[in-house]
Structures are given as C-alpha cells and as structure tokens.
N, CA and C of each residue as an Amber inpcrd file, in Angstrom:
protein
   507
  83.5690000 -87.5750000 128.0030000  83.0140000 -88.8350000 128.4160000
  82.6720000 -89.6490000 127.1740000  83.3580000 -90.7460000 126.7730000
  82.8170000 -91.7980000 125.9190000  81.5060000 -92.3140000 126.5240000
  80.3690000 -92.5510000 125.2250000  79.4010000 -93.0050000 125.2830000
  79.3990000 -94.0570000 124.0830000  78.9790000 -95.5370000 124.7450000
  78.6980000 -96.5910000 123.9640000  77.4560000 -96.8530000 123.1150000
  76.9780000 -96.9630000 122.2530000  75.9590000 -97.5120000 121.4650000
  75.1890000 -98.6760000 121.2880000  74.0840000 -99.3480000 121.3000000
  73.7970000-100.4550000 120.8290000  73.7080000-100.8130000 119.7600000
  74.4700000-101.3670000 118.7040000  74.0090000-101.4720000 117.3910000
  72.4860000-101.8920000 116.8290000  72.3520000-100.8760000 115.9190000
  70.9030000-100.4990000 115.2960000  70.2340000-102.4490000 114.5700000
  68.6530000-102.0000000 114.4010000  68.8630000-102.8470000 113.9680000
  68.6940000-103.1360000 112.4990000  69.0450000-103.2030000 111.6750000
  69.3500000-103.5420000 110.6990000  68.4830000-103.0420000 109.4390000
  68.9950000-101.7480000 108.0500000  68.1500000-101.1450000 107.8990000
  67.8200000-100.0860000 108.1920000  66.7520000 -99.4900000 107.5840000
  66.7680000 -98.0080000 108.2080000  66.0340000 -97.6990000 106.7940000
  64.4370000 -96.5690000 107.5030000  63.8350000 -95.8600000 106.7080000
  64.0750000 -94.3020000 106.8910000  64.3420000 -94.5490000 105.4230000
  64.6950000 -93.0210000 105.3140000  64.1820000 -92.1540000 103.9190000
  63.8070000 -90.9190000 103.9350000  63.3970000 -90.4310000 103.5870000
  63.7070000 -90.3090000 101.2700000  64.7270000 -90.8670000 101.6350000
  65.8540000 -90.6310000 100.5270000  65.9840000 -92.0320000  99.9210000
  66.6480000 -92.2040000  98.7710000  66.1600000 -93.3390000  97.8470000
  68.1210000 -93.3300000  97.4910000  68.3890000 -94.6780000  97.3140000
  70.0440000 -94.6770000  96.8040000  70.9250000 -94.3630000  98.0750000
  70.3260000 -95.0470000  99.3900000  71.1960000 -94.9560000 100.2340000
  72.8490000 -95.3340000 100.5190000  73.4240000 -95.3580000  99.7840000
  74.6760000 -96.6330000  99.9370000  76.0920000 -95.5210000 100.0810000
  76.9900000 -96.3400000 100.5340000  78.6760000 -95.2800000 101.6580000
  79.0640000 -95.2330000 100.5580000  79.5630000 -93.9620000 100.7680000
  80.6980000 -93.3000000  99.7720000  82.0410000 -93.7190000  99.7080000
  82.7010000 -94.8330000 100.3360000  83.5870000 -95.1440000 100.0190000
  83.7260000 -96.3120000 100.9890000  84.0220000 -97.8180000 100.2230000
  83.7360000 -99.0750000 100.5280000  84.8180000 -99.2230000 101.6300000
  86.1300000 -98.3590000 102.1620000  87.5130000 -98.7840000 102.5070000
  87.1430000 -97.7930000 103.8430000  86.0190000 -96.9790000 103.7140000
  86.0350000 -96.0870000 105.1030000  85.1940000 -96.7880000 106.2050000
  85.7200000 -96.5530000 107.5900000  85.6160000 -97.3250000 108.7330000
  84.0180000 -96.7490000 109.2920000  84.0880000 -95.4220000 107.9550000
  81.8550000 -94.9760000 108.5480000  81.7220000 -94.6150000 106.9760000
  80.2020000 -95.3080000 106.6880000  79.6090000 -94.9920000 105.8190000
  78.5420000 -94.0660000 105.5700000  78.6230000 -93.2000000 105.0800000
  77.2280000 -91.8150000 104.6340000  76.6620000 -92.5930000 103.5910000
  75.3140000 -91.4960000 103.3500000  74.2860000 -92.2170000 102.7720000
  74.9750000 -90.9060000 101.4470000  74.5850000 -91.1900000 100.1920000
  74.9790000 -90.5240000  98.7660000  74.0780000 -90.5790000  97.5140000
  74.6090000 -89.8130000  96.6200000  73.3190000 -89.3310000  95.6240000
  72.0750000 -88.8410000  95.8560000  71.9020000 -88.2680000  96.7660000
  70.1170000 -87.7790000  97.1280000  70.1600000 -86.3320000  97.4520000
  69.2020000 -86.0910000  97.2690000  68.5030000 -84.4180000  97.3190000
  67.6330000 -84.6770000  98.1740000  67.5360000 -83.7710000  99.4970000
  66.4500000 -83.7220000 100.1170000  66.2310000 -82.1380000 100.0130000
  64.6490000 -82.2780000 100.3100000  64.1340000 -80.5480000  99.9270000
  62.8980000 -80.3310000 100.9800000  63.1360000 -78.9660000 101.9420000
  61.9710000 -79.3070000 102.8950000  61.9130000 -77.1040000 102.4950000
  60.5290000 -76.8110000 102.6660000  60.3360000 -75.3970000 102.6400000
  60.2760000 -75.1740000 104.0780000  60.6640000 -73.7850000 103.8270000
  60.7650000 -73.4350000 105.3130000  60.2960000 -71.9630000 105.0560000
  59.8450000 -71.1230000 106.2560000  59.3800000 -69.7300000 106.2880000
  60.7440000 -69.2250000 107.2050000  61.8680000 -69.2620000 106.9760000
  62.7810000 -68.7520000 107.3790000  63.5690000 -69.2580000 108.9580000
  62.5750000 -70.4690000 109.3780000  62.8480000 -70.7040000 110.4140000
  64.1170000 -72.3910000 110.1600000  64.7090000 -72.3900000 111.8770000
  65.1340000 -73.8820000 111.2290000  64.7060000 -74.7530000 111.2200000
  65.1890000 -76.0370000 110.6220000  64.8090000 -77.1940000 110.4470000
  65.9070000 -78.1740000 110.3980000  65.5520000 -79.3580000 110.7290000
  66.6230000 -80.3510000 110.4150000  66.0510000 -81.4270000 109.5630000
  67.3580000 -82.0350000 109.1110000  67.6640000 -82.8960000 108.1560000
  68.3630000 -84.0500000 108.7360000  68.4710000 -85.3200000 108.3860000
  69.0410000 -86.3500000 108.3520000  69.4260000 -87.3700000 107.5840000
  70.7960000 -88.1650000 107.6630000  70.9060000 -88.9980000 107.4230000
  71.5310000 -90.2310000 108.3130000  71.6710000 -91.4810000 107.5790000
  72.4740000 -92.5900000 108.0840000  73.8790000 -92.7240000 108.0940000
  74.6380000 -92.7210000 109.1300000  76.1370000 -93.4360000 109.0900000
  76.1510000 -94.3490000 109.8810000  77.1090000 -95.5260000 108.9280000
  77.3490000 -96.7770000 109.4700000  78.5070000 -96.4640000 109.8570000
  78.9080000 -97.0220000 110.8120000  80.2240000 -98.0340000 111.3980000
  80.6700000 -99.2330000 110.5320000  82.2210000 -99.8780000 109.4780000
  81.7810000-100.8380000 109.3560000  81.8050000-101.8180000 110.6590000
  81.6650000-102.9840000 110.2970000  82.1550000-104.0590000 111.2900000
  83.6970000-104.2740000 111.9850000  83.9430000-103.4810000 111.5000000
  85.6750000-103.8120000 112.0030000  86.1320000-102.7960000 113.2130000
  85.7630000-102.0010000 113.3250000  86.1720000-101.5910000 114.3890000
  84.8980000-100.3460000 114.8280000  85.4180000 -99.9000000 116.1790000
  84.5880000 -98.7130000 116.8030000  85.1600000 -97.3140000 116.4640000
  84.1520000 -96.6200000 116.2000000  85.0730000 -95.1060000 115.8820000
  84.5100000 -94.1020000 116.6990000  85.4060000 -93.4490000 116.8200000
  85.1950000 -91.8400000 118.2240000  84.9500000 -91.0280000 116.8270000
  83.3170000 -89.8990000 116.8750000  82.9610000 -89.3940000 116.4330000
  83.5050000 -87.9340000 117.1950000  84.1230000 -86.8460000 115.9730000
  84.6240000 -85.7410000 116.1510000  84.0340000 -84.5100000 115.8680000
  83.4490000 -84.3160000 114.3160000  82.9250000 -83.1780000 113.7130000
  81.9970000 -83.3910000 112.6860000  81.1070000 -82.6490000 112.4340000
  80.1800000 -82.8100000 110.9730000  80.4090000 -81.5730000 110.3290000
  80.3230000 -81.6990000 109.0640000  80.3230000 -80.2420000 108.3250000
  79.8600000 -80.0410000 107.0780000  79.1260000 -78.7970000 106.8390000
  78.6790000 -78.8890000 105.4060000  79.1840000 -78.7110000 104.5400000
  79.4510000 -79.0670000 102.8230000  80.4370000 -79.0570000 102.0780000
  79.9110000 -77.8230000 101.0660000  80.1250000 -77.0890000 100.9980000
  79.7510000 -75.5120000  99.8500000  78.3450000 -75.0390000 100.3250000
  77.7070000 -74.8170000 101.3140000  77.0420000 -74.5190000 101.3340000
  76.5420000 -73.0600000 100.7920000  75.0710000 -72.8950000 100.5610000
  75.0150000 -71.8200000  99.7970000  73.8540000 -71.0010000 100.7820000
  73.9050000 -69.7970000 101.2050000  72.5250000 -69.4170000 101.9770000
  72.3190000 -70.1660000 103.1160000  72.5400000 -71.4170000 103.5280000
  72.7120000 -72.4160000 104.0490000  73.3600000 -72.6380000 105.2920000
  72.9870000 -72.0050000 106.7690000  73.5170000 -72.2810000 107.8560000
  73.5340000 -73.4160000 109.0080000  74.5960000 -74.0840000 109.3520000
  74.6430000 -74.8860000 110.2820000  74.6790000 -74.7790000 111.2730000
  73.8030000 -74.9110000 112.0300000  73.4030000 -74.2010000 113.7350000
  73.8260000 -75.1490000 114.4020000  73.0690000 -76.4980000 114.6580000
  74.1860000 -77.7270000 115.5800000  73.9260000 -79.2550000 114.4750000
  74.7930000 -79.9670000 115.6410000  74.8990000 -81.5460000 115.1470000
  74.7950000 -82.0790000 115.8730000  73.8520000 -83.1930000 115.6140000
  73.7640000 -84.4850000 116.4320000  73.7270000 -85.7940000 115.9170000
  73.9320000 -87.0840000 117.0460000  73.6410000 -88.6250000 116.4470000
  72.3720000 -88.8610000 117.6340000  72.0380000 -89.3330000 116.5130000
  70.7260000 -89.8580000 117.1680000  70.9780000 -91.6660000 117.1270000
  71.0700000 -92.5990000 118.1330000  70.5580000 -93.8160000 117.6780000
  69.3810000 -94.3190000 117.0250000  69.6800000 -95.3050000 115.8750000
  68.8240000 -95.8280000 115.1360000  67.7360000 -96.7430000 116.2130000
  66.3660000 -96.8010000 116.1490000  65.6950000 -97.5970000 116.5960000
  64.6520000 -98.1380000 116.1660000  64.3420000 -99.3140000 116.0920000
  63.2680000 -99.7240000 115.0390000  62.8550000 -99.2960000 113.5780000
  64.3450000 -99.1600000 113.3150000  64.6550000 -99.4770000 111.5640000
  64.4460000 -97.9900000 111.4080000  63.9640000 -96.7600000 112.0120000
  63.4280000 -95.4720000 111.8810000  64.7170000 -94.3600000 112.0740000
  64.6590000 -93.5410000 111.1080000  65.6120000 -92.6330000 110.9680000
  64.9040000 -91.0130000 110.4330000  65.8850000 -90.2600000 111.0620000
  65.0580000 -89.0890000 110.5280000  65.4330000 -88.4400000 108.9360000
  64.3890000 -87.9900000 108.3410000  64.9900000 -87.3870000 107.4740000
  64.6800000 -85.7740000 107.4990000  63.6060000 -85.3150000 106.6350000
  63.7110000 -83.7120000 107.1090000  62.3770000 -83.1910000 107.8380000
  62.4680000 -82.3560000 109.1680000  61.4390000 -82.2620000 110.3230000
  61.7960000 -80.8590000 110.7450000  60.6570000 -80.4460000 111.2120000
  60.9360000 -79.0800000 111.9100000  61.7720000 -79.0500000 113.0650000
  62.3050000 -77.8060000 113.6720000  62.9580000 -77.5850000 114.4610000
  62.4150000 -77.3740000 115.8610000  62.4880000 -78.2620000 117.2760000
  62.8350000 -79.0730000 116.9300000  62.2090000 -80.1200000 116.5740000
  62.9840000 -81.3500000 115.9580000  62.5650000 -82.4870000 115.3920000
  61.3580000 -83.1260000 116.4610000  60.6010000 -84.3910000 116.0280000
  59.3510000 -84.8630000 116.6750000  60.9330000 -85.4210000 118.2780000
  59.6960000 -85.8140000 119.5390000  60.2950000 -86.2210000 120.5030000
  60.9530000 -87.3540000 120.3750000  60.6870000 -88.3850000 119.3700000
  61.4050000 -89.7220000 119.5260000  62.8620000 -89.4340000 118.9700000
  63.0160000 -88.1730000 117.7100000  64.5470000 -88.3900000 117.7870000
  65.4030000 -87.3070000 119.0090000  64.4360000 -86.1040000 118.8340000
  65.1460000 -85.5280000 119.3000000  65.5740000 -85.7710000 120.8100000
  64.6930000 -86.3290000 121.6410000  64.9450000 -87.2820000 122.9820000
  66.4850000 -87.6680000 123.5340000  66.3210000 -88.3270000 121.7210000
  67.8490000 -89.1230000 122.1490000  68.7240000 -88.7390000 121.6280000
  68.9140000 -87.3630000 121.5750000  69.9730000 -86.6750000 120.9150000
  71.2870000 -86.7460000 121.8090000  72.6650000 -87.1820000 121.0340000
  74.1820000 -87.0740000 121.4250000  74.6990000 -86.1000000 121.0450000
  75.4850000 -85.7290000 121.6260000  76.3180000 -84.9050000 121.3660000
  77.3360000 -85.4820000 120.1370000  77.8640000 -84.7400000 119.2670000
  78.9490000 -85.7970000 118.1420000  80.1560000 -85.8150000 118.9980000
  80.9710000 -85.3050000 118.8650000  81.9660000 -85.0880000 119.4920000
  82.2980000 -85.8310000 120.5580000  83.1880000 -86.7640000 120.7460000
  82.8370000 -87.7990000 121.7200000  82.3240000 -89.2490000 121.9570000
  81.4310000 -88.7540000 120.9080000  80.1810000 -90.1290000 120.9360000
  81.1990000 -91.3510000 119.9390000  81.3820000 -92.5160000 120.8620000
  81.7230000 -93.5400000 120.7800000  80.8170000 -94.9480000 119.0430000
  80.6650000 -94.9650000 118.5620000  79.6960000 -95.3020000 117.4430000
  80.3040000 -97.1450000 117.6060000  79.5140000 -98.1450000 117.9900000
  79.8220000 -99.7840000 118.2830000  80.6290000-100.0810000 116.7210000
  80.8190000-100.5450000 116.2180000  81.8800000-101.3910000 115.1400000
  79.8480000-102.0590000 114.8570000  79.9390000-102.1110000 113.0000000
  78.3450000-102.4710000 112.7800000  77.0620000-101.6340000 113.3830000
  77.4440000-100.3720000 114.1230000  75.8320000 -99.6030000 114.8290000
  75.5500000 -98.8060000 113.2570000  74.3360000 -98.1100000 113.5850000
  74.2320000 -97.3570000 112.7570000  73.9530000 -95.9710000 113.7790000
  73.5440000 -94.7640000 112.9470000  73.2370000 -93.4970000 113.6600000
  72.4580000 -92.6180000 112.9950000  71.5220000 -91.6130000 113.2070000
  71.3560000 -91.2200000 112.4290000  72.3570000 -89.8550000 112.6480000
  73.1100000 -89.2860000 111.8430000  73.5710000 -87.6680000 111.4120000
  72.0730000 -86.5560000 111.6790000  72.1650000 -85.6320000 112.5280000
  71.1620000 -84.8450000 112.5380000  71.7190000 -83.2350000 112.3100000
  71.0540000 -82.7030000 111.3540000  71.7570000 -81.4500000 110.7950000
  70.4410000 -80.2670000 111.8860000  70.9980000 -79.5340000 112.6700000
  70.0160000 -78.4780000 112.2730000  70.6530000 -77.3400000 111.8280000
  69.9330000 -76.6580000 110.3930000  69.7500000 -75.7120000 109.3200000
  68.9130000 -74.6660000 109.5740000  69.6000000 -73.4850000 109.3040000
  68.8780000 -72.2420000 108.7760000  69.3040000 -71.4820000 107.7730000
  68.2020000 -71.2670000 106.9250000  68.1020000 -70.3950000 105.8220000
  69.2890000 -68.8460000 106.0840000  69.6890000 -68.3140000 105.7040000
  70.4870000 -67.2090000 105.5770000  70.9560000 -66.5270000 104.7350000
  70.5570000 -65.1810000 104.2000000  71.2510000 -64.3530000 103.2090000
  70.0030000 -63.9160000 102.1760000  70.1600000 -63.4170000 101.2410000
  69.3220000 -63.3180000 100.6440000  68.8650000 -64.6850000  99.6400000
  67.7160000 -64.4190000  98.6320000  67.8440000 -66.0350000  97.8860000
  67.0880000 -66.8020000  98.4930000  66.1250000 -67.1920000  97.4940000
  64.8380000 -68.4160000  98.0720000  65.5740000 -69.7600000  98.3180000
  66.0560000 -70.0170000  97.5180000  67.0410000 -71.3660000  97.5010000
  68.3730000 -71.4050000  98.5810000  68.5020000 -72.3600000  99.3920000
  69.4850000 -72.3500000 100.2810000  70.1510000 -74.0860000 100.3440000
  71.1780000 -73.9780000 100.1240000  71.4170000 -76.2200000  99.8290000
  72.7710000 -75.4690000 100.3400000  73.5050000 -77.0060000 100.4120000
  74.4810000 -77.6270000 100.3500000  74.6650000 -78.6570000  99.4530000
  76.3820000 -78.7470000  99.2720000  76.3650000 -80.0700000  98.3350000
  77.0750000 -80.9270000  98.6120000  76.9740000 -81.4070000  99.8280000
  77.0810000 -82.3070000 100.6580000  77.4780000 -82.3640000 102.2350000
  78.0460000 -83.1950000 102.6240000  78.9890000 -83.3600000 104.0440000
  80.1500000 -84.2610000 104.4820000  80.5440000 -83.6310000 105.2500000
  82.4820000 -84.3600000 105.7490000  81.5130000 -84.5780000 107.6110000
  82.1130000 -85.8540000 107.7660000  82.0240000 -86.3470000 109.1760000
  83.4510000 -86.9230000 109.4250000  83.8620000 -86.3180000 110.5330000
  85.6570000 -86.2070000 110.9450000  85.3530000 -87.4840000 112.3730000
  86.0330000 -88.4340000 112.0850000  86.2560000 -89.6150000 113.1320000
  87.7500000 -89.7480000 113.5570000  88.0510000 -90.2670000 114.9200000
  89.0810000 -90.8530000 115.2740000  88.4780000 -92.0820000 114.9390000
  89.8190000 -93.4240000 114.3540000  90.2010000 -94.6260000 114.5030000
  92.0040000 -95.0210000 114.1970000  91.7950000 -95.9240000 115.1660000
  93.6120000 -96.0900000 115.5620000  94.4230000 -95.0810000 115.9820000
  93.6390000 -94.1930000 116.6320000  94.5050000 -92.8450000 116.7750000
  94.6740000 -91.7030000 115.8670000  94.1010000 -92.4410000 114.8520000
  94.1320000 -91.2380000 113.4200000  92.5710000 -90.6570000 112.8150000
  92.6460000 -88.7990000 112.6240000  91.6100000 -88.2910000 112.1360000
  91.4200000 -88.6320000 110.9280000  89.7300000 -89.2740000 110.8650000
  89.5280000 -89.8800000 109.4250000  88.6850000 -88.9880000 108.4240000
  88.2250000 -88.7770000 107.4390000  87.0330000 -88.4630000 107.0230000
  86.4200000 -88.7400000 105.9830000  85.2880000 -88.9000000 106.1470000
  84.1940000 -89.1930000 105.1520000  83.6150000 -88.3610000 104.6570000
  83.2700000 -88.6820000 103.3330000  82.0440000 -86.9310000 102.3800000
  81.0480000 -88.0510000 101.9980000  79.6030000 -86.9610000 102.3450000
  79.0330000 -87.3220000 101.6730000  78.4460000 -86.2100000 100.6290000
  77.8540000 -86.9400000  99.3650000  77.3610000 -85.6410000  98.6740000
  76.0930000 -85.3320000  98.2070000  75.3920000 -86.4100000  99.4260000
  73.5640000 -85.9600000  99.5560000  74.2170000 -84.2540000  99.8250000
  72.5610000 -83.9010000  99.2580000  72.5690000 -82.5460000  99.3880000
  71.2440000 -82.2880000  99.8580000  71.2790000 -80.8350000 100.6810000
  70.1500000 -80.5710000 101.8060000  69.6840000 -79.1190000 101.5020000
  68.1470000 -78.9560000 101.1880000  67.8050000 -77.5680000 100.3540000
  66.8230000 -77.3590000 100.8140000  66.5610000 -75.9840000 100.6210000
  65.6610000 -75.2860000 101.6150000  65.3270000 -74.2290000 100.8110000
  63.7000000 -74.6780000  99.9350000  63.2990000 -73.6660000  99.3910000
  61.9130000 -73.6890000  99.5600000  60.8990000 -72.3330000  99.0410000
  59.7520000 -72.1760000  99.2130000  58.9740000 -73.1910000  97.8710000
  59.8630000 -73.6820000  97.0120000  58.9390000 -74.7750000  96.3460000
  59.9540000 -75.6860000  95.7150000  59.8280000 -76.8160000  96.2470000
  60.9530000 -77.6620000  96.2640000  60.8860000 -78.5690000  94.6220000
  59.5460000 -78.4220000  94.1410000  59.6230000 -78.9270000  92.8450000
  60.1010000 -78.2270000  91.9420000  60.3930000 -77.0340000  91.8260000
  61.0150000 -75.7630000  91.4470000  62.7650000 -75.8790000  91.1420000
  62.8100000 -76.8710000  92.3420000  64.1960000 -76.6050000  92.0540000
  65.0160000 -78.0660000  91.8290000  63.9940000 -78.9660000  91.5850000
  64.3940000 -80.1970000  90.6880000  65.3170000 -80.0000000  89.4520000
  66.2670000 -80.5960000  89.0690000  66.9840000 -80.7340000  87.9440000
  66.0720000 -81.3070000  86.9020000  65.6700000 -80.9380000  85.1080000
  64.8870000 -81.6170000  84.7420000  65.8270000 -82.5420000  84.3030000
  65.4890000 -84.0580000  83.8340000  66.3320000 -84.9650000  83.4740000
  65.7900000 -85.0680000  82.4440000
C-alpha cells in the first residue's frame, strides 16, 4: 500500500550540527559529518536523522542500512513524519510517543517531492566491546522505475562514556 506524506515544514531540529545531503544530484538527501553518541546498559535505543526529498519528484522508499557497522545491531527502520520543525535524534527504546506514534513502515512509504522525514534507526549493542558505531548509512529508493541510493556518513555510537570516545582535534 502506498502511503502519501504532507510535506514537513521547513527545517528541522536536530540533535546534530552540519546537517546538509550528501550528494546535491540525489532525488533524497541524508544529513552528513556528525557523530551521535548515546550510552546505553545494553539495551536498545534509537537514533535519527533527516531525509529530504528534493523538489522534483516523489520517491518510493525501499531499504535503510548500516554502513560497517561495528558491535552495532540493526533491529528495525522507520520514517517518521517531520512535524513542527521536530525531529528525533537519539532516545530510548521505545522512542517518546510523539515520534514513535507515527511510525511508517520504510518500505513502501511514498516520501511527497520537497517532504522531509525523519530516518529512525533502532540499535542494539552486540558482541563484546564497550564501543559499538557505525560509519554511516545507505537508504535504497525507487524513482522512475530505478533503485537509487544514498550514503550517509553520520555515524551512530553506543558507548558507556561518550566523551571517551571523541576524536581529539
């Protein structure tokens, strides 16, 4: 079943700083360059980000996936619509009621030409190793009939002290 969207409105707070698409020519934009870091006691949690639609056309959302993950398990995916500029970034499992409410299924989900969405990861820790990330994500779209994809290379980490595992600059 296709499901339609209302496009978001404009904007979006998010947890993460240097939001901008990984590639100006793709028909959905991910958010890039950011580290998010939430501790966890072994349980899951989710994470989020923003993908745009550009303006030019509508795209049938297919798959999300994590890119090298390390320790790092992907349990499900969802889009959440953007509403009142508010997006999730990283929340326990599950997330508060306003996103998780309006959780879509990906697969299927229709995204308006200009909507936004939020990407909802839920994560669990796995394996041995305090530290658990990824270093980034692929979101797989139909447009024109053809499978597209986008990376992004925010990365999503899951340790017992997240200042710990800052890069020093």
């Amino acid at each position: 079943m296709r499901r339609s969207l209302v496009t978001a409105v404009a904007g979006c707070l998010v947890v993460t700083t240097g939001l901008t698409g990984c590639a100006s020519e793709s028909a959905v934009t991910l958010g890039s360059g950011y580290v998010v870091c939430a501790p966890s006691d072994g349980r899951m949690i989710t994470f989020g980000d923003v993908a745009r639609a550009s303006e030019g056309a509508a795209v049938v959302m297919d798959s999300v996936e994590l890119v090298d993950p390390e320790g790092l398990e992907l349990r499900e995916t969802y889009l959440v619509p953007i509403e009142n500029s508010t997006s999730l970034g990283a929340d326990a499992y599950p997330p508060d009621p306003q996103f998780w409410d309006r959780r879509l299924d990906v697969r299927g989900t229709v995204v308006d030409a200009g909507a936004e969405m939020t990407v909802m990861f839920a994560v669990a820790p796995v394996g041995g190793g305090e530290v658990h990330r990824s270093e980034g994500y692929v979101v797989r779209y139909w447009l024109d009939g053809r499978l597209v994809a986008a990376t992004s290379d925010g990365q999503f980490v899951i340790a017992p002290d997240c200042a710990a595992t800052e890069d020093p600059e």
